[in-house]
Wavefront OBJ file of the C-alpha trace (Angstrom):
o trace
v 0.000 0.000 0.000
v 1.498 3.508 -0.916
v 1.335 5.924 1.482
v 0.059 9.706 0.697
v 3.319 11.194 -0.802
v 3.512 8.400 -3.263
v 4.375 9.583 -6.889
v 1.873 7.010 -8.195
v -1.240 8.704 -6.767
v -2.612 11.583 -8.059
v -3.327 14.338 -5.702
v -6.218 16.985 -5.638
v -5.798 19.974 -7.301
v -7.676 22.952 -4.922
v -8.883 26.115 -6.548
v -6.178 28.355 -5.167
v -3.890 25.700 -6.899
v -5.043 26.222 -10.234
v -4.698 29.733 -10.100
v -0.913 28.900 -9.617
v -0.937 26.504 -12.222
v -2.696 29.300 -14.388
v 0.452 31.794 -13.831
v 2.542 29.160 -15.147
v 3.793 30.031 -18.845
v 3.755 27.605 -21.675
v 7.132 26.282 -22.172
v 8.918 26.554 -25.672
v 8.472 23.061 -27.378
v 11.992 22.817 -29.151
v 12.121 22.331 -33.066
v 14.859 22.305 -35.270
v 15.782 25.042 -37.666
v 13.844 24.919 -40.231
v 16.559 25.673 -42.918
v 18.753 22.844 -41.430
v 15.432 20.249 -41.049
v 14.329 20.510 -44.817
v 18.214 19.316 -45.526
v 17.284 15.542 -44.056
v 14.225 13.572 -42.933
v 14.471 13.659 -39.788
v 11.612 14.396 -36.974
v 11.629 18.038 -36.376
v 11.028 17.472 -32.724
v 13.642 17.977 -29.982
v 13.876 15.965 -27.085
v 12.520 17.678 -23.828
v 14.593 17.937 -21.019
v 12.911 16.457 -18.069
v 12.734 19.827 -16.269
v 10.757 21.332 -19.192
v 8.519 18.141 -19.535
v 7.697 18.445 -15.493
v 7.242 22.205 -16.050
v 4.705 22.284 -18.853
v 2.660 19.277 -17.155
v 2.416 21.220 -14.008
v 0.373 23.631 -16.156
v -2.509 20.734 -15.911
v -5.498 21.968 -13.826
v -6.607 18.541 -13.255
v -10.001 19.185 -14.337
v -12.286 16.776 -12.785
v -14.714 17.102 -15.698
v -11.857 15.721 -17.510
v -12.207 17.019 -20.646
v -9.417 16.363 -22.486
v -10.074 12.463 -22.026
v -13.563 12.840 -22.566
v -12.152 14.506 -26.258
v -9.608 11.585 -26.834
v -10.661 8.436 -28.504
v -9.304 5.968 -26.144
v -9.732 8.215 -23.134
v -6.344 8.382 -22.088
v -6.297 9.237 -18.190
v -4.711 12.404 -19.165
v -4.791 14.188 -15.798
v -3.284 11.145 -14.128
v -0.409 11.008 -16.557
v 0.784 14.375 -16.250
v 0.351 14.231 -12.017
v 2.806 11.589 -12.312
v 4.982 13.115 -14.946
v 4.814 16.305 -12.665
v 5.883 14.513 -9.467
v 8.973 12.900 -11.566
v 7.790 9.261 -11.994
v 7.957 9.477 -15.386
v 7.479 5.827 -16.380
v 4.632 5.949 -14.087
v 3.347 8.560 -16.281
v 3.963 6.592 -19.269
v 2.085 3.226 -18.561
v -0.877 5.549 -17.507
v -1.173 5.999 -21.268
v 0.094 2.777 -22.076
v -3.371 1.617 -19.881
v -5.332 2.633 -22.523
v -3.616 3.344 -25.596
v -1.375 0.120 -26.977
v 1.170 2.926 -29.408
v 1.285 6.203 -27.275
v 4.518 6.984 -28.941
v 3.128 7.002 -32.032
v -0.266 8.760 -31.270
v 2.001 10.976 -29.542
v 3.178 12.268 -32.392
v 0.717 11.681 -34.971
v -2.945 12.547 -33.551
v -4.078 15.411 -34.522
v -3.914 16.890 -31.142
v -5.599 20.554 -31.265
v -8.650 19.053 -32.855
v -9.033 16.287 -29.844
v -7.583 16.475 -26.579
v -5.550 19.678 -26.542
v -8.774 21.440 -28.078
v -10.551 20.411 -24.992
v -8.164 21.666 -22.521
v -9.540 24.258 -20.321
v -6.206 26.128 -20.535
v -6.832 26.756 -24.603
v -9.572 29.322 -23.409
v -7.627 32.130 -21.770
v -4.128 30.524 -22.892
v -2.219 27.417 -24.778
v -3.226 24.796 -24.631
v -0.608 21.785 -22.331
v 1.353 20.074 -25.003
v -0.241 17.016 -24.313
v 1.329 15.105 -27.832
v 4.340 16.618 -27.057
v 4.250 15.303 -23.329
v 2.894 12.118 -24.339
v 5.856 10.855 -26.862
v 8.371 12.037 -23.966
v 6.871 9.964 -21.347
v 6.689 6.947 -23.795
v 10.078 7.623 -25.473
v 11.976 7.668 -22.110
v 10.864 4.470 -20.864
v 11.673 3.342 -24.291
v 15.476 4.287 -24.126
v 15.379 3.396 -20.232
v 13.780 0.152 -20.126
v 13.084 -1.193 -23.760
v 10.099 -1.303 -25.443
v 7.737 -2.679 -22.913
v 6.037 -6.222 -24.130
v 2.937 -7.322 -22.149
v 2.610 -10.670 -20.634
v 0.527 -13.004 -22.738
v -1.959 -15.637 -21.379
v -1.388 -19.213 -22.009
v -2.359 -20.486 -25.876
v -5.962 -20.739 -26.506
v -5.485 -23.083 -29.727
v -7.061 -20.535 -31.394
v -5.758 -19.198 -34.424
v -7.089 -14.993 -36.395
v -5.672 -14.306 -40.035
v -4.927 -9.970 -39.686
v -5.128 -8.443 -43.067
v -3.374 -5.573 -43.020
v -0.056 -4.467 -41.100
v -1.311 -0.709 -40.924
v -2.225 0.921 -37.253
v -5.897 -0.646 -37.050
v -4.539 -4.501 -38.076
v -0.485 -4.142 -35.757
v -3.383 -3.169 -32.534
v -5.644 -6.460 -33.236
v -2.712 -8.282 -33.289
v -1.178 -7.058 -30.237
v -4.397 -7.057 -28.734
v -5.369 -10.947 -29.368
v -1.503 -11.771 -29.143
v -2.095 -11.113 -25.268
v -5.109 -13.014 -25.166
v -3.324 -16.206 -26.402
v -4.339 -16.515 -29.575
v -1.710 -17.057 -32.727
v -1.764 -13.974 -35.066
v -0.259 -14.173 -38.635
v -0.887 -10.986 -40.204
v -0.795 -10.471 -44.161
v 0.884 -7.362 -45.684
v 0.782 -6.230 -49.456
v 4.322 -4.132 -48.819
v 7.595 -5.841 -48.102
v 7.871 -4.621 -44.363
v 5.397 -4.186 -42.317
v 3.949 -0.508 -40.689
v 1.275 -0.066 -43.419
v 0.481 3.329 -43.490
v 2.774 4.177 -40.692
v 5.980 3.721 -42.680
v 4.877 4.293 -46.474
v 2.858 7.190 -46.568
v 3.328 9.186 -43.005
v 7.105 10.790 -43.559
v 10.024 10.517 -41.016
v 10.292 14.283 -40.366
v 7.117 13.400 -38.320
v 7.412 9.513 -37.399
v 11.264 8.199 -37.143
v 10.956 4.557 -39.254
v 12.970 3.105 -36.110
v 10.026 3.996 -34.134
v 7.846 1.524 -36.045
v 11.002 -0.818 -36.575
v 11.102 -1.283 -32.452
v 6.998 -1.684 -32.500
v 7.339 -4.280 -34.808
v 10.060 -6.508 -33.521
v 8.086 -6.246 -29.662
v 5.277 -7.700 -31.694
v 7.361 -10.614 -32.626
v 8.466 -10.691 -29.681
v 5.175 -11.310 -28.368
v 4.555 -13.976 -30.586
v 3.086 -11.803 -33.671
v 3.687 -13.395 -37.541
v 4.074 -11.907 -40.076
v 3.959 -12.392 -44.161
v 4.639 -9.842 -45.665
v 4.330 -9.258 -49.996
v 0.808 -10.669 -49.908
v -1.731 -9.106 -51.047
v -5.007 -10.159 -50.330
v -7.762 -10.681 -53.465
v -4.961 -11.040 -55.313
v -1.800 -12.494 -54.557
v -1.400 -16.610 -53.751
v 0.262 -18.680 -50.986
v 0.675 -22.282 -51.207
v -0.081 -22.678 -54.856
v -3.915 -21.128 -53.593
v -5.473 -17.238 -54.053
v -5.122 -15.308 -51.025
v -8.750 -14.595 -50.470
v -11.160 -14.558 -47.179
v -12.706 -17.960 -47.618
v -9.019 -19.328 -48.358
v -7.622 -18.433 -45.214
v -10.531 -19.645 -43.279
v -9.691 -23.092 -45.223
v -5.837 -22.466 -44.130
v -7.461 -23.070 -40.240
v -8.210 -19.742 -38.951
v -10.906 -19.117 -36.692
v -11.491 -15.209 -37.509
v -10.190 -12.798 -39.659
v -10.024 -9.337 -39.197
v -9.888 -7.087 -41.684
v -7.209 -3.829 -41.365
v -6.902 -2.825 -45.042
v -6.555 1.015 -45.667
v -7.890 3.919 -47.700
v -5.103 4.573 -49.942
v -6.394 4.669 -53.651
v -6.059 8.545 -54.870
v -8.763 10.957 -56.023
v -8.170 12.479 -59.440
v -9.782 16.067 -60.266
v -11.347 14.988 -63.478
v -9.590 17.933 -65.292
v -7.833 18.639 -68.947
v -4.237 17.260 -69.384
v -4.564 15.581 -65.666
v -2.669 12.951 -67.216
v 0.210 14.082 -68.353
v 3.873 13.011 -66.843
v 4.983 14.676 -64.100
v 1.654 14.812 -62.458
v 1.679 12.314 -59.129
v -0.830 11.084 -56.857
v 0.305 11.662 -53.076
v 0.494 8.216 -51.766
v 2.993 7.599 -55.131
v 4.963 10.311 -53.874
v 5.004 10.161 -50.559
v 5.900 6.136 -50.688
v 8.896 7.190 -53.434
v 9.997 9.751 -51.391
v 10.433 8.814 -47.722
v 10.749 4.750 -48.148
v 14.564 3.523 -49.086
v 14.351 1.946 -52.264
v 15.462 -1.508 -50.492
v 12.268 -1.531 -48.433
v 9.750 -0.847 -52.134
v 8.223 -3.397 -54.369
v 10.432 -2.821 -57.436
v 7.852 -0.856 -59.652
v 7.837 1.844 -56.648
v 11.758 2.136 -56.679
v 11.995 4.988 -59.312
v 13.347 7.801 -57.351
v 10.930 11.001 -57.408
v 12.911 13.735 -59.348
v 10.383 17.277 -58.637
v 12.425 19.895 -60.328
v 12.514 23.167 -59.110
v 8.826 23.904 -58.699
v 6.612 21.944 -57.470
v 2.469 22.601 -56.571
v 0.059 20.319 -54.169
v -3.525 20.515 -55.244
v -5.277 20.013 -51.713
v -5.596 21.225 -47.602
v -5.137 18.326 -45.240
v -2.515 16.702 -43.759
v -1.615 14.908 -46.691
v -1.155 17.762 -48.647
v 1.298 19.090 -46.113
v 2.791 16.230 -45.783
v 3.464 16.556 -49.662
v 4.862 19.744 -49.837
v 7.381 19.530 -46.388
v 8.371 15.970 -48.841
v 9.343 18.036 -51.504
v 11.635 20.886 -50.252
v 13.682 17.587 -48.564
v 13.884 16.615 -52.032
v 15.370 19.896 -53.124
v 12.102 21.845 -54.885
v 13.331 25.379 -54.800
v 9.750 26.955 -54.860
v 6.798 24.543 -53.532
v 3.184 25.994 -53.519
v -0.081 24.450 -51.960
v -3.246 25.523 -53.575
v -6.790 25.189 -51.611
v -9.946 26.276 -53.133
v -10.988 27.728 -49.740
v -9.242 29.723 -46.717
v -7.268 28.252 -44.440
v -10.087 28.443 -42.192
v -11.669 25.582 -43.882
v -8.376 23.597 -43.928
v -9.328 20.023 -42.584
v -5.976 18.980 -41.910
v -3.417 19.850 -38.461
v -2.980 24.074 -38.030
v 0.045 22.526 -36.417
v 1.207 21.293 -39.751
v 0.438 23.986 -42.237
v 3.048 26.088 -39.567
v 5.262 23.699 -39.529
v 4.904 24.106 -43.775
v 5.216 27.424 -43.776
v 8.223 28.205 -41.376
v 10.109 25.669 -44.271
v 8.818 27.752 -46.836
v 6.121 26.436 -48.186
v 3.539 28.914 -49.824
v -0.082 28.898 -50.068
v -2.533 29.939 -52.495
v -5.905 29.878 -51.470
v -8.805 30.493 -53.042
v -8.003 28.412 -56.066
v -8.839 25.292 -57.580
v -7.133 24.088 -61.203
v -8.906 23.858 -64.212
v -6.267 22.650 -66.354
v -2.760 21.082 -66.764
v -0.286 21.967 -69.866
v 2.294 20.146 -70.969
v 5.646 20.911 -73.143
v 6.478 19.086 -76.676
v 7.629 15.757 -74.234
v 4.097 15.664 -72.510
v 5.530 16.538 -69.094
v 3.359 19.215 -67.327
v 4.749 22.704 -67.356
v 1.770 24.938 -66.565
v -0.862 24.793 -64.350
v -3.836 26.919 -65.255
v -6.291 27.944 -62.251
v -9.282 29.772 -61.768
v -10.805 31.776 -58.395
v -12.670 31.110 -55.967
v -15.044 32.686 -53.702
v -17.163 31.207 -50.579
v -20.791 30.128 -51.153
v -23.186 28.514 -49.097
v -22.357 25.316 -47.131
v -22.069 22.303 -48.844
v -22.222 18.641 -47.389
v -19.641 18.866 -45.350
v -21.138 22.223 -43.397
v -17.813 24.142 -45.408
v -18.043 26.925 -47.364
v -18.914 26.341 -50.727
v -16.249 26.919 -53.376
v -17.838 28.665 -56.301
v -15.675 29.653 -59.372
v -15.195 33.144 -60.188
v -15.450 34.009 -64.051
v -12.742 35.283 -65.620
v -10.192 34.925 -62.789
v -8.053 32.354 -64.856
v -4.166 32.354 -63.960
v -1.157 30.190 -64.228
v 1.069 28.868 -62.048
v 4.618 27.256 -63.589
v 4.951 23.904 -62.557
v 7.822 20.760 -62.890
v 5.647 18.343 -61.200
v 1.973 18.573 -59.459
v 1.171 16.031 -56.825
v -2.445 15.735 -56.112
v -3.708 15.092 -52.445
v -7.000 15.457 -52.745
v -8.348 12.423 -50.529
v -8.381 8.836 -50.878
v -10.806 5.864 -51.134
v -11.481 2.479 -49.688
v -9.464 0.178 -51.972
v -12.135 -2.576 -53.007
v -10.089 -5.899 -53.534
v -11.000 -7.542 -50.875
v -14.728 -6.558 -51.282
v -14.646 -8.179 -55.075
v -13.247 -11.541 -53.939
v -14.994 -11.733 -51.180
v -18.897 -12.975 -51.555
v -21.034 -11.713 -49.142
v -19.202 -9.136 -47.564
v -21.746 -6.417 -47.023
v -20.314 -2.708 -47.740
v -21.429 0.719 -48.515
v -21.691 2.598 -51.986
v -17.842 4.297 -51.422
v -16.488 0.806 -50.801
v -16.549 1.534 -46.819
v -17.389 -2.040 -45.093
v -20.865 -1.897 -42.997
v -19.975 -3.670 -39.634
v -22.004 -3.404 -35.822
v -20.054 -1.137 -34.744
v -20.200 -2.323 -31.288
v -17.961 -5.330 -32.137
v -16.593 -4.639 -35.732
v -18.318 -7.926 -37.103
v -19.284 -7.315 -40.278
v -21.783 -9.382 -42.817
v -19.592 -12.740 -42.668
v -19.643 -14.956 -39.702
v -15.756 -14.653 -38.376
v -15.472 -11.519 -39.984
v -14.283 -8.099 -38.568
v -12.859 -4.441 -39.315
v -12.388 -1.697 -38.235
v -10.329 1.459 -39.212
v -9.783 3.013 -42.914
v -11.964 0.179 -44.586
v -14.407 1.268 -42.140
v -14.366 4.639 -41.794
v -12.620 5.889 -44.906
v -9.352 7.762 -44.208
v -9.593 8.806 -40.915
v -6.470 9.675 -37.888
v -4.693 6.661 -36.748
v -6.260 7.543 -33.190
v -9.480 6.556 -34.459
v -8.371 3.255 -36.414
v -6.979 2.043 -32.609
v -9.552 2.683 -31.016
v -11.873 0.942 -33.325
v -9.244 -2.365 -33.309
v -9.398 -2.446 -29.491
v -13.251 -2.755 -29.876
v -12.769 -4.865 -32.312
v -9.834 -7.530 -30.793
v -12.187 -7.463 -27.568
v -15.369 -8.849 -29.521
v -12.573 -11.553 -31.397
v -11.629 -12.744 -28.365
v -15.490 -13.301 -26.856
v -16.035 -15.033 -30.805
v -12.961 -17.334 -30.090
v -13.783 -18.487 -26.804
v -18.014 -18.841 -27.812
v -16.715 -20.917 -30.581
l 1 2 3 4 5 6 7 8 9 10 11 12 13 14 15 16 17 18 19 20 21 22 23 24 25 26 27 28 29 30 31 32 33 34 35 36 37 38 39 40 41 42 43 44 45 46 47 48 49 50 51 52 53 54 55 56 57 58 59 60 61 62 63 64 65 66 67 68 69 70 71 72 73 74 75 76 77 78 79 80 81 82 83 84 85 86 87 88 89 90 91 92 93 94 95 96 97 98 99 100 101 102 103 104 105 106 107 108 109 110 111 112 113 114 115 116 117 118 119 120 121 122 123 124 125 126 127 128 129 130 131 132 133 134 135 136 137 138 139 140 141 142 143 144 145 146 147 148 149 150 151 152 153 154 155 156 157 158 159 160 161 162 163 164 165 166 167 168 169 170 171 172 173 174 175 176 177 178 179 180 181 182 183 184 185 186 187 188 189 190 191 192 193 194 195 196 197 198 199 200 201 202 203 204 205 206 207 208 209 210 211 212 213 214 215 216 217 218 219 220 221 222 223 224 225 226 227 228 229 230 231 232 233 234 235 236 237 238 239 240 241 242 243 244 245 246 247 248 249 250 251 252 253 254 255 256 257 258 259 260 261 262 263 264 265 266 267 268 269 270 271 272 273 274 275 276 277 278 279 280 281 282 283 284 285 286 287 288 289 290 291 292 293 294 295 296 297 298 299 300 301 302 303 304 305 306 307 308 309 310 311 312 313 314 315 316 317 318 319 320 321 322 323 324 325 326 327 328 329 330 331 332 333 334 335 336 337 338 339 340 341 342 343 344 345 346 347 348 349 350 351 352 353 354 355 356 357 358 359 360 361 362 363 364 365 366 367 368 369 370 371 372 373 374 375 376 377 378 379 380 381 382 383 384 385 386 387 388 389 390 391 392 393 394 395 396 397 398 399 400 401 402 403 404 405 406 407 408 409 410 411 412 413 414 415 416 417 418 419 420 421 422 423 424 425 426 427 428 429 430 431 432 433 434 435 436 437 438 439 440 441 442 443 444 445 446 447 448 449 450 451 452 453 454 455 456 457 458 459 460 461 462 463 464 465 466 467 468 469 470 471 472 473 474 475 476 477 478 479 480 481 482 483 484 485 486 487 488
């Protein structure tokens, strides 16, 4: 039993405390300089110093409405964390998040933070919001270097055996998930290494590969296999298609579907396909992957020129843009047919963007790409905008302003305009209930979908969504596997 002053219990937080805690300043969140960061790939992210770390989480009120947890998809004792961080017992602090979330290191860095938690913080009313992301890879990070990444215990075999299709976020948590439950995972990948979206289309100037590297190898550590190079609908193993109904002939109790949202949106525009004009997944993967680590028709190296546009506002986009300054673009542009404003990706981002240099023209929406006498695009015409009424998505409508045509000189265009549900699996596999976009229709209490032994969760769900969400849905879902394995 502790006793009162013990680090691991987290103390009351009086009024007259809080207005201490309110006096306390945000503390500067070190970056790199951005003219020395867009020179490599690394994360732009300094390490805290524990002082600073303790500092900044003493800013936490310790709201007992708890809304940043209430804001957070796994609902992450948030509060509790940063008590412990505050008090020094820092890996106390982080297996509070490791409680809940099974990759805080990487949710650390990737969630999009001021949209969830941080944009529930009571503090982000008068002041900044606590730099709960930032706080939350440092916890995680130095019990990493201190102690290893930390592998659970896992129960004695069941005899039970789940087919995970997918190595991406949703399908490397069901694994885990059922791994500690007992059960043998083999989990099928279409790339030659494992990470899914994690290491082929997120960059490492915001996720270091060796951060996935060291989540993978504590997964096979745990007893996790898996075969990578296999796509499923389409590729064979054992002289047999790799399809649904094959594995379950292959023995496996359950399958659980983790596939992703990664087929491109085109614009449906004049000269859209000439050369030089790149999806964002094709240039993200060609960028940021070593060539080593690529199926051999995505090891042509990405060569931008010196000007390069991104047609789109979210993440992806930025991501885009930040990819090709590091590939030496001397003038990069993102066009958006609305304000920032309307921007659905990270504000956190489109800073980080535009401290490298990125520029943005909003307001603007191409019409048309021209190319040179060796069909490679050199111009790209585009016409004004101006805010209408709300559309679908409760936005400002873009609505084209006659006459307003101009040109923007281009070596390459990469389009990140949103991606779809890739619908292999749905064509090969009979039965398998899904919505008009390609989206599979599951309970979403479980993650079962329209095939007995069946589940998903995540992108092929949702559609592409944050990796936050695609855990959380894969702990629902591993929990209702389990119950199915142990029924059956």
């Amino acid at each position: 039993m502790s006793d009162d002053n013990s680090p691991t219990e987290k103390k009351p937080t009086s009024a007259v405390d809080r207005k201490e805690r309110l006096k306390i300043p945000p503390q500067v969140i070190p970056k790199r300089d951005p003219k020395e960061r867009i020179k490599n790939w690394d994360e732009i992210y300094l390490d805290l110093d524990i002082e600073t770390a303790q500092r900044e989480a003493s800013r936490c009120l310790q709201c007992p409405a708890a809304p940043c947890t209430k804001a957070c998809p796994l609902h992450n004792d948030i509060a509790a964390a940063f008590a412990l961080l505050e008090q020094g017992d820092i890996i106390g602090a982080a297996n509070k998040f490791r409680e809940t979330s099974p990759m805080p290191e990487i949710c650390g860095r990737l969630c999009p933070h001021e949209q969830l938690c941080e944009g529930a913080c009571v503090l982000g009313k008068k002041a900044k919001a606590g730099a709960i992301g930032r706080l939350e890879s440092f916890v995680t990070d130095y019990q990493r270097r201190q102690q290893g990444w930390p592998t659970p215990d896992a129960a004695p075999p069941t005899g039970r055996k789940v087919a995970v299709v997918g190595a991406g976020p949703a399908g490397l948590v069901v694994a885990e998930e059922l791994a500690k439950r007992g059960h043998t995972v083999v989990v099928y990948e279409a790339w030659p290494l494992p990470g899914g979206l994690l290491r082929y289309g997120i960059p490492g100037f915001k996720i270091s590969k060796r951060v996935i590297d060291d989540k993978i190898r504590m997964l096979e550590k745990l007893g996790v296999t898996f075969v990578t190079n296999a796509l499923v609908g389409r590729d064979r193993v054992a002289d047999k298609k790799l399809t649904v109904d094959n594995l379950f002939d292959m023995g496996y109790d359950a399958i659980f579907l983790g596939y992703g949202a990664a087929q491109g949106v085109k614009m449906g525009v004049p000269g859209e396909d000439l050369d030089g004009i790149i999806m964002a997944t094709d240039f993200l993967v060609r960028s940021n992957v070593p060539p080593e680590h690529l199926p051999p028709e995505w090891c042509r190296p990405v060569e931008p020129g010196d000007r390069v546009a991104v047609v789109g506002g979210g993440d992806t986009a930025m991501d885009c843009v930040r990819s090709a300054l590091r590939l030496g673009a001397r003038e990069v542009t993102c066009v958006y047919r609305r304000t920032e404003a309307e921007m659905p990706g990270s504000a956190r981002e489109r800073h980080n963007a535009a401290d490298e240099g990125v520029q943005f023209t909003y307001l603007a929406a191409p019409i048309e790409f021209l190319g040179d006498e060796h069909n490679h695009v050199r111009t790209m015409r585009c016409q004004r905008m101006q805010l209408g009424e709300p559309d679908a998505s409760g936005r400002p409508r873009p609505v084209p302003i006659p006459g307003s045509e101009f040109d923007i000189p281009v070596d390459t265009v990469v389009l990140a305009l949103g991606y779809r549900v890739e619908r292999l699996i749905l064509e090969a596999t009979p039965g398998l209930e899904a919505n008009k976009n390609g989206t599979l229709v599951i309970d979403p209490a479980t993650g079962a979908t329209s095939r007995p032994g069946v589940f998903s969760g995540g992108d092929a769900v949702r559609g592409p969504d944050y990796v936050v969400d695609a855990v959380a849905d894969a702990k629902v879902a591993a929990a209702a596997i389990d119950e199915y394995l142990r029924r059956k």
